[in-house]
N, C-alpha and C positions, 0 to 999 in steps of 0.2 A: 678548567673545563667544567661542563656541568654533571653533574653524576646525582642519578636516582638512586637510592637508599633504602632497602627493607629489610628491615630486623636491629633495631639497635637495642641488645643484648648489652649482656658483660662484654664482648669482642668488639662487638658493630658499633656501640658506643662512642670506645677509644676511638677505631676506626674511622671513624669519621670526625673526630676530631680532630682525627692529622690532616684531612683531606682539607679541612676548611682554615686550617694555620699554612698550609702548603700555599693557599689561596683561590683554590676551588669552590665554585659554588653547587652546595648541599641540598636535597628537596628529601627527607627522609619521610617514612610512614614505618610504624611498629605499631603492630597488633595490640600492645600494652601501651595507650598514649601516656601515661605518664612517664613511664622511661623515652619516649622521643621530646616531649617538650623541657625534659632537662639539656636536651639541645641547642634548641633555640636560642640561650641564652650565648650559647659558644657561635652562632651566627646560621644556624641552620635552620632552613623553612622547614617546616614539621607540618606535615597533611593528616587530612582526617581518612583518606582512600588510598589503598595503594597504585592505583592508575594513573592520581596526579604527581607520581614520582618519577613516568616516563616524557610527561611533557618539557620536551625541548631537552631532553636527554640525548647527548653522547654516549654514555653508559650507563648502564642498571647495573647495581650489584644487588647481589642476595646473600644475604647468610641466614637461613633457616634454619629448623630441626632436620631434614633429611626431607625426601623421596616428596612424601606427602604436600609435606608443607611449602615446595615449590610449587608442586604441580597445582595445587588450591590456587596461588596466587598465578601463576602465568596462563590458565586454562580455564580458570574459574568465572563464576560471574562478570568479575572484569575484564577476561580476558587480554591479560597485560601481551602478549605475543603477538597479539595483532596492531595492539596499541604502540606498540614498542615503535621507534622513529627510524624510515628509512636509515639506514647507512650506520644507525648505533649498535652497540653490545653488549647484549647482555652478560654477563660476569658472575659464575656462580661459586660463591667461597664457603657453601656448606658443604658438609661430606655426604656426598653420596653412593649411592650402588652404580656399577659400571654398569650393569641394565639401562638404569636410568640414566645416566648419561650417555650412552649411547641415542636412547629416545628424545632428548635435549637436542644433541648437532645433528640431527636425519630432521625434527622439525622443524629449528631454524635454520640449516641449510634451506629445505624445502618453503620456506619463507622469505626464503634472502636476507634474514639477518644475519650479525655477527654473532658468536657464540665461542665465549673461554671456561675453562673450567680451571678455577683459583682456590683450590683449598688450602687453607690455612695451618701451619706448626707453630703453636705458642698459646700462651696462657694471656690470660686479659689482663696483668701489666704489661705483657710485650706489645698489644694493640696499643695499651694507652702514650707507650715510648716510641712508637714506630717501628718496633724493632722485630716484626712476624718476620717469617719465612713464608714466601709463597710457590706452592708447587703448580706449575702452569703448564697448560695443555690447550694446544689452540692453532691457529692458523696463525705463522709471523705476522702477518699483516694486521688482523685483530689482536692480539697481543702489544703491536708497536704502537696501537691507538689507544691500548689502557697503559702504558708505560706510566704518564705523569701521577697517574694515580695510587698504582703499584708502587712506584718509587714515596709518594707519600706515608704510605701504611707500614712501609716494608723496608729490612734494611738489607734483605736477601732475594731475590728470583731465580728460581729454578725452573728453567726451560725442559721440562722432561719428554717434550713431542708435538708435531703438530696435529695429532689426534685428541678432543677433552678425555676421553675414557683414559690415556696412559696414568692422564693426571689423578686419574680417582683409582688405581689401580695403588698404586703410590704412597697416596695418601692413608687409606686401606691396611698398606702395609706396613706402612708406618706405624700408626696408630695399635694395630696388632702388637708391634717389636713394645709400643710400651703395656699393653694388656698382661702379655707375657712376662715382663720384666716386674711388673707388682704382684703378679701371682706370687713370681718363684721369692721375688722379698719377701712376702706373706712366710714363706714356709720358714725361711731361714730366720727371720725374727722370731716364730712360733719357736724352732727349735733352741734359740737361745736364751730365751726369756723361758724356757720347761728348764733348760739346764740350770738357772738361776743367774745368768749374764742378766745385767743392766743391760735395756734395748738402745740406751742412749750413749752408752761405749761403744754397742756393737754399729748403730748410726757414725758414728765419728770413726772410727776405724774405717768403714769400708770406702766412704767419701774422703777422705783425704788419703787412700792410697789407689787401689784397682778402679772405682767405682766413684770418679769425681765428677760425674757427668752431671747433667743437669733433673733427667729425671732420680738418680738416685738420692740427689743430693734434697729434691723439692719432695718426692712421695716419701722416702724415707721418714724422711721428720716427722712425716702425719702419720705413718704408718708404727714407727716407734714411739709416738703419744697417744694413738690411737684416736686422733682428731679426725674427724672427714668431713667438717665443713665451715665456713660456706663450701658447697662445691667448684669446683673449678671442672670439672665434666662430671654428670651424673652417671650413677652406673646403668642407667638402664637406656643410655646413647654407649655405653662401654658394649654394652650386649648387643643392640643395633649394629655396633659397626663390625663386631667380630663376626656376626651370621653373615653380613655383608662381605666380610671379605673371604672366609670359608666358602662362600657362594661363587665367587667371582673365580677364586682362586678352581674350582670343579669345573667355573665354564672353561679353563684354558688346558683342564686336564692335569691340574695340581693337585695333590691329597694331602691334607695339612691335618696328622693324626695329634702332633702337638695342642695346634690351636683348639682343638676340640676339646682339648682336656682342659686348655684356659677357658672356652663357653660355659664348662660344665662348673668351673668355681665361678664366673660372673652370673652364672643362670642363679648358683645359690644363695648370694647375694640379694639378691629379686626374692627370691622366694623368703628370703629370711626378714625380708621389708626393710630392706638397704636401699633401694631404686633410685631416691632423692639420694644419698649420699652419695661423696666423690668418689667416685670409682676406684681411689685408694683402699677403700674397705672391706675390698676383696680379703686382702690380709685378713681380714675377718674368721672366714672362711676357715683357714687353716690353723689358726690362735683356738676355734673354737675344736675344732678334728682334734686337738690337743689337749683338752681339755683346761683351757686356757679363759678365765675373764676376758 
């Protein structure tokens, strides 16, 4: 199928590399051309605008920074929403606010386009393997038209509704369960490296019994070497997306006194001029409350 392309990051990259070994044909635009024309050589047309990545489009995907960084592109000078091709769909696998998504399916509804909301669980070797999770929210019938694609990228779909917002609701909380889960590593590496534990016993101990999951096993490591990068998510999209879902979580009448206390270590992060680092370094945070290197 033909599928428009915008943002080939660390994710959107792989991503579309699988789409074009699947045997799809690729039209990508990234704001950074030199990361789209290391495409090209993988079989991808690489555009200088993002509007010639809806011509002759069955699907658009987007993976941006958030909120913004759509609405510039679908609303903006080019106005990609208007341009977008009777009967195709747009696909959005960045993370958003459920505000925002809701203003996404009211305007392509009110357009007659298609509209999925596809965010993303996984790190940019699982883009580059195929092997994302994608949380999908959408009308069956839009959904069953991005199937070849989704099955390209993905080695998982999760149908969570046919509403986009359930999918960012979701997403959201996800993303939170791991904000929360490096905090609280933070604290317990802090307290064991003050007692004089090696952080690289108390690493191996908890991964290979309670805690073999894949966040412990992957933040751990960086968090008891105290490495944060390259990044693999920035902390300052860690802090985006936790206001994001403290927010969303208040419009449905949820009070998340926990998560507040995880913003208040990602906020110090920021402040401490972490922002670029991966959001592992949070553990930062409380290494330093400790009086800790």
């Amino acid at each position: 199928m033909k599928v428009g392309f915008i943002g080939a990051g660390i994710m959107g990259s792989g991503m579309v590399r699988n789409l074009l070994s699947s045997g799809h044909e690729v039209t990508v635009f990234n704001r950074t051309q030199s990361k789209a024309k290391l495409l090209a050589r993988d079989g991808a047309k690489v555009v200088n605008a993002a509007i010639e990545t809806v011509d002759g489009a069955e699907i658009l995907i987007t993976i941006l920074g958030g909120d913004e960084s759509v609405s510039e592109v679908l609303f903006g000078e080019q106005d990609l929403i208007t341009a977008l091709p009777k009967g195709s769909v747009h696909v959005s696998m960045e993370t958003i606010s459920v505000t925002y998504s809701r203003i996404l399916t009211d305007t392509h509804k009110s357009r007659n386009k298609g509209f999925v909301a596809a965010p993303i669980i996984g790190r940019g070797d699982a883009a580059e393997l195929g092997e994302l999770t994608l949380i999908v929210g959408g009308a069956t019938e839009d959904i069953n038209r991005c199937l070849p694609a989704f099955e390209a990228m993905s080695k998982n779909i999760v149908h969570v509704g046919e509403n986009p917002e359930s999918a960012a609701f979701v997403k959201l909380s996800n993303n939170y369960l791991i904000a929360g889960a490096l905090a609280a590593m933070g604290e317990a590496f802090a307290v064991v490296r003050k007692a004089g534990v090696d952080p690289n016993v108390f690493y191996e101990l908890i991964t290979t019994t309670m805690f073999s999951a894949p966040i412990y096993s992957y933040y751990g490591k960086n968090i008891a070497a105290d490495i944060h990068t390259p990044p693999n998510f920035r902390s300052s999209l860690g802090l985006k997306d936790i206001n994001q879902t403290i927010e969303s979580a208040r419009g449905i009448g949820v009070p998340m006194p926990l998560a507040e206390l995880v913003k208040s270590q990602i906020q110090q992060t920021i402040e401490n001029g972490d922002q670029d680092l991966d959001w592992s370094c949070v553990a930062r945070v409380a290494a330093k409350a400790a009086g800790l290197k």
